[in-house]
C-alpha positions, 0 to 999 in steps of 0.5 A: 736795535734798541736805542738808549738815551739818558734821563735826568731825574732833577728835583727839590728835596722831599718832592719824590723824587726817589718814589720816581726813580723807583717806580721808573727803575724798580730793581734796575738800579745801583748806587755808586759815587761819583768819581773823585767824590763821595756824592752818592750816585744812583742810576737804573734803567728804564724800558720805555715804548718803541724798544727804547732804553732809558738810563736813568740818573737820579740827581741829588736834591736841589733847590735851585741852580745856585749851588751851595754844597757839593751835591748842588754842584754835582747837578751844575757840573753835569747839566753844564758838560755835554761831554760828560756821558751822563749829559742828558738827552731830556731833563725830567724835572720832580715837582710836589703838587703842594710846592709847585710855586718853589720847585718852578725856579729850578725847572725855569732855570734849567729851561734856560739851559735850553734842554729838552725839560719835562715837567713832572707834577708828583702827589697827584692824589694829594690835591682833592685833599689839599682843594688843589685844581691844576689848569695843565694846558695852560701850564703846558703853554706858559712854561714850554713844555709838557706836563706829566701829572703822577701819583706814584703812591696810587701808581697813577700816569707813570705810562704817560710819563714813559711816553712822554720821555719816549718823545722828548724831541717833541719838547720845545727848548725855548726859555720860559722868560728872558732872563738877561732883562735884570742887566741888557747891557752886562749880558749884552756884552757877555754874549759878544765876548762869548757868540757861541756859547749859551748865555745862561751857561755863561752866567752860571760859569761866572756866578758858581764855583764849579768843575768841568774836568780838563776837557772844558779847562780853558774855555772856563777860565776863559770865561770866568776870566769876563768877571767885571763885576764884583763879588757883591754886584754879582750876588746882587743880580742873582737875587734879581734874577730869583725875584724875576723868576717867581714874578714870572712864576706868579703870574703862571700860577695865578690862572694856572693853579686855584687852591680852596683854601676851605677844602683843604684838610690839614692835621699836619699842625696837630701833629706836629705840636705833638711830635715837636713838642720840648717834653713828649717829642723827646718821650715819644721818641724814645718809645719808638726806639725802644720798639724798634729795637725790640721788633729787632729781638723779636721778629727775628728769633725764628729765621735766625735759629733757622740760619744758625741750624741751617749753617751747621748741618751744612758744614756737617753735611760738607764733611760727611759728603767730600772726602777728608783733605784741607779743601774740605776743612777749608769749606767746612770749617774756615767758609761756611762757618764764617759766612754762616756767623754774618748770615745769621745776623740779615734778619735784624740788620734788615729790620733795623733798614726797614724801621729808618726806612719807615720813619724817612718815608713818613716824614717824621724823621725830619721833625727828630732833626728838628727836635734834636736842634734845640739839644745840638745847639748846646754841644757846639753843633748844628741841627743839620749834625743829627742827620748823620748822627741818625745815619750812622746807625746804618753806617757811619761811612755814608753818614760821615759823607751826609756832613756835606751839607753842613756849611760851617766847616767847624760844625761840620769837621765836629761831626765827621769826627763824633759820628763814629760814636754812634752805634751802626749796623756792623756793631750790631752783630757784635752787640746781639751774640755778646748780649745774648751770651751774657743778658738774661732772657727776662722781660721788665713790664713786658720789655726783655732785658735784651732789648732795654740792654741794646737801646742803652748802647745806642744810647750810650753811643749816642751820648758819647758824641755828644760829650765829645762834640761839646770837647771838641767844640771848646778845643777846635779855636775854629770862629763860624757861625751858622743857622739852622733850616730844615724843610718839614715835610708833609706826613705820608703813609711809606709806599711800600715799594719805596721801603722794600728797595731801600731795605733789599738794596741796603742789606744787600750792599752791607752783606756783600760789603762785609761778605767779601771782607769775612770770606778773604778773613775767613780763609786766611783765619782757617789757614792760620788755625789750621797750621802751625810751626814745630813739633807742638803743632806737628806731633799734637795727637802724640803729646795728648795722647801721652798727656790724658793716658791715664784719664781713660777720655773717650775718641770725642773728648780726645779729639776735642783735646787735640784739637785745643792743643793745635789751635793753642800752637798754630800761628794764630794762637801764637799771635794770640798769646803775644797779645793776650798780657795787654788785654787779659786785664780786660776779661779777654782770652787770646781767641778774643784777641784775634777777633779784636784784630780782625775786626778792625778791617771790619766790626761784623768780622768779629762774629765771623772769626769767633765762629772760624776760630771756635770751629777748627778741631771742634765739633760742627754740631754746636754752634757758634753761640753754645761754643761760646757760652762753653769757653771757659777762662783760663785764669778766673775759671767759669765761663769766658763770657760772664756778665763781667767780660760781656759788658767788658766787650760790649763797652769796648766795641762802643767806643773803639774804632773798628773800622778802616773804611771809617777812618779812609772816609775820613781821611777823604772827607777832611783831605788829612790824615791828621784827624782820621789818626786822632781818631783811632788813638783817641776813641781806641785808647779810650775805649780801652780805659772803659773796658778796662775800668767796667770788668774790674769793677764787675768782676 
């Protein structure tokens, strides 16, 4: 019988950790949250020797064990709770080879929590480059412990590194240094008010302000009750401790580790002059958006037309094979279309995964916050705002929970309510089928108009939260002040493996995400379009028949009538005719409307609602593009779609908040309903003014 064991993948920031994770776990993993908190947590399983199992647990990023943000106190809280089912039965510290100095305080402080702790050294195959030597035996006797030196890019010593889990019972759990030195007579009498308890447990129950659930209540208190020091004393003493560990730190490296200053090859700084620089960083910038965004139109061309003919011959196939009745209708028209029109869009929602993937994983993402600072600053935010801005372009619900990092609670609250300006993933089905419609095929100097169309939008999100982050700056009378420091990480060539779980992990949570929402949709659209009360509905076939007797229609156009004529009676064309006075002046027919509507539960629903509602009584060859393009206004004549409700449309998705998981994470996030509120009125109404202002002037 197989035995599991927990594994706790602790880290710095930026030292690869998640190439770890990923190389120990491959597809064996999932992403969640933490219970009660919006802290991202990752966990996958591990087959190690001996028929041992390893679940997995990667920590988020930390410096050190003094917290200060709520991902530092996940780590704290669970290291500290040997009740937790996650407590680890060995602490798998990541270090890089180039930052060995600083990620050596957190491994000597969590070796003082007397877990079993292996160290592992990442980058391996970085330190000829850098004329980095490593005296491992020497490390492994100085810090207590055993030493895994890896490369995951050159898959290079991740079977020494299972090995070694296999049998952390052999790891020694002694301390690397007495801490309790920097105060004898203080930690002297903590350890008489508490024998039982570890000392460095104490210390980091008193100095941190941390939850440990109601099973450890009483014993915290009890402890925190020990405060006889100051606030000031007590900071005072956690810096000796800092100082005396990297004097210990010094020591080890001094014999432990030898850098050839000569040998080292650095063009970093050469790029980064570029890369940073207050004209070209900014140029270059923005041709890399402009290439991603026409990779986006580009590259997807083919599997999307191979969805969208795939969908359609299959909701025909549906139809030929079953025989006819309402659950046939249902899979042929209400399902299939539906999931048909998000399926559709996978191609470039994974392309745009992969390009953000890219640019994490090469570094270059951290030098656009750095960039971005300097604009940020004007706008009453913080360099640390661009993270989630970025973010956002995947969605804007994980990027509102990246503001955790933002101390200044100003700062912070500013860009959880702009955020949503900018454009995510699930706009990005709504955008493509609108542009496509009414944006001309042509290229300028070899760009399409498509592509330029599509980067203005993110732009145009882009610049809206920033405008609004400068209003919401002078209007918010909240006094903080903050400084910005952001960690610029070596450039490295993407591994691979790391870019392809991210983009197969990512796509795959956003489809099944919006998958489940679009199929619930999907059936209760169906059902609404399929149905309907009184005689108009009932005795359709009889009314048009009488109607078009004289116009000699042949069976298709009939049929094609009659069903316009039931959709137009059933319920949700009698919902869309009650709202269609307030959004007519926008360009928008009742069918649109609905769209609106549901979309609300999710935006990528609009697309899918338009191909369920546009299906029923139609015909199934066409897809949900051509039946678009064919949808004629009932008002102006010509088509619905025209250059003037197109922009129209496009202008109201970027502004409007379409979303409930937003404003629910809000809602989570700032512990009120007042700013999630302020947000569906203020951006919807505004919204509304554009669209508005845009198609009357276009049209």
């Amino acid at each position: 019988m197989s035995k599991q064991i927990n594994v706790a993948l602790i880290g710095n920031p930026n030292t690869g950790k998640t190439s770890v994770f990923n190389a120990l776990t491959g597809l064996n993993q999932k992403v969640g949250n933490y219970p009660g908190i919006t802290v991202e947590k990752k966990e996958g399983i591990c087959k190690l020797p001996r028929g041992v199992k390893a679940h997995i647990i990667d920590l988020p990023g930390t410096y050190s064990l003094n917290a200060s943000s709520l991902d530092e106190n996940v780590v704290i809280e669970l290291l500290l709770n040997k009740n937790d089912k996650d407590f680890p039965d060995v602490a798998v510290v990541v270090s890089d080879v180039e930052n060995l100095k600083r990620n050596l305080l957190l491994f000597t402080q969590i070796k003082d929590l007397e877990i079993p702790t292996l160290l592992v050294i990442n980058m391996a195959d970085r330190m000829k480059y850098k004329g980095i030597s490593l005296d491992i035996d020497y490390l492994e006797e100085q810090l207590n412990t055993k030493i895994a030196l890896i490369s995951t890019r050159k898959k290079e010593g991740i079977e020494n590194l299972k090995q070694l889990i296999t049998n952390y019972k052999d790891l020694s759990t002694d301390p690397c240094l007495n801490a309790s030195e920097i105060d004898i007579d203080y930690f002297n009498k903590l350890r008489q008010a508490f024998p039982n308890q570890l000392l460095y447990k104490l210390w980091l129950v008193i100095t941190q302000d941390v939850n440990f659930g109601k099973t450890n209540r009483q014993e915290i208190d009890a402890i925190n009750s020990f405060k006889t020091k100051s606030d000031s004393d007590l900071k005072r003493l956690q810096q000796k401790e800092t100082i005396k560990r990297y004097q210990f730190i010094n020591n080890a490296l001094k014999k432990g580790q030898t850098i050839d200053v000569l040998q080292a090859k650095d063009l970093r700084s050469r790029f980064d002059r570029i890369l940073t620089h207050k004209v070209w960083g900014y140029a270059i910038f923005l041709c890399i958006l402009l290439l991603i965004f026409q990779a986006i139109y580009d590259w997807s061309s083919v599997p999307m037309d191979f969805i969208d003919s795939s969908f359609a011959a299959l909701s025909e196939w549906v139809k030929d094979a079953m025989p006819e009745g309402a659950f046939t209708d249902l899979l042929a028209e209400g399902i299939i279309p539906g999931l048909g029109g998000i399926v559709i869009f996978i191609p470039q929602i994974a392309f745009l995964f992969l390009f953000i993937a890219i640019l994490e994983e090469s570094g270059y993402m951290s030098r656009v916050v750095f960039l971005m600072d300097r604009i940020m600053r004007r706008f009453g935010l913080s360099g640390k705002s661009v993270v989630p801005l970025i973010s956002g372009t995947a969605c804007a619900i994980p990027a509102i929970m990246a503001t955790r990092n933002i101390e200044s609670w100003k700062e912070r609250l500013i860009t959880i309510l702009v955020t949503p300006f900018t454009t995510c993933s699930a706009r990005l089905p709504v955008y493509l089928i609108i542009i496509s419609l009414v944006i001309p095929e042509d290229r300028f100097f070899g760009l399409s108009y498509q592509a330029l169309t599509l980067m203005l939008l993110y732009l145009l999100g882009f610049g809206a939260a920033i405008v609004s982050a400068y209003i919401l700056d002078k209007i918010l009378k909240i006094k903080s002040k903050t400084y910005f420091v952001v960690e610029m990480p070596n450039y490295k060539l993407p591994l691979f493996k790391n870019v392809a779980l991210t983009v197969i992990e990512k796509t795959k949570s956003f489809v099944f995400g919006a998958g489940k929402i679009i199929l619930a949709i999907s059936i209760v659209l169906w059902f609404l379009a399929s149905y309907g009360p009184g005689e108009n509905f009932n005795n359709a076939e009889e009314i048009v028949s009488k109607a078009y007797a004289s116009q000699n229609l042949t069976a298709d156009e009939l049929d094609h009538k009659i069903g316009s004529h039931k959709l137009e009676h059933s319920f949700i064309g009698i919902t869309g005719r009650a709202i269609e006075p307030a959004i007519r002046p926008l360009g928008y027919d009742w069918k649109i409307g609905i769209a609106l509507i549901s979309s609300f539960a999710a935006r990528e629903v609009f697309v899918g609602t338009l191909a369920t509602i546009y299906s029923v009584g139609n015909d199934d060859e066409d897809t949900i593009k051509n039946r678009m393009a064919g949808e004629v206004n009932p008002i102006l004549g010509g088509p619905l779609f025209n250059f003037a409700s197109g922009i129209s449309l496009l202008l109201f998705y970027a502004f409007a908040m379409q979303c409930m998981g937003t404003l629910a994470i809000v809602k989570r996030e700032t512990n009120s309903w007042k700013w999630p509120i302020l947000q569906l009125v203020t951006m919807t109404g505004f919204a509304y003014v554009v669209a508005l202002i845009a198609f009357q002037i276009l049209k």
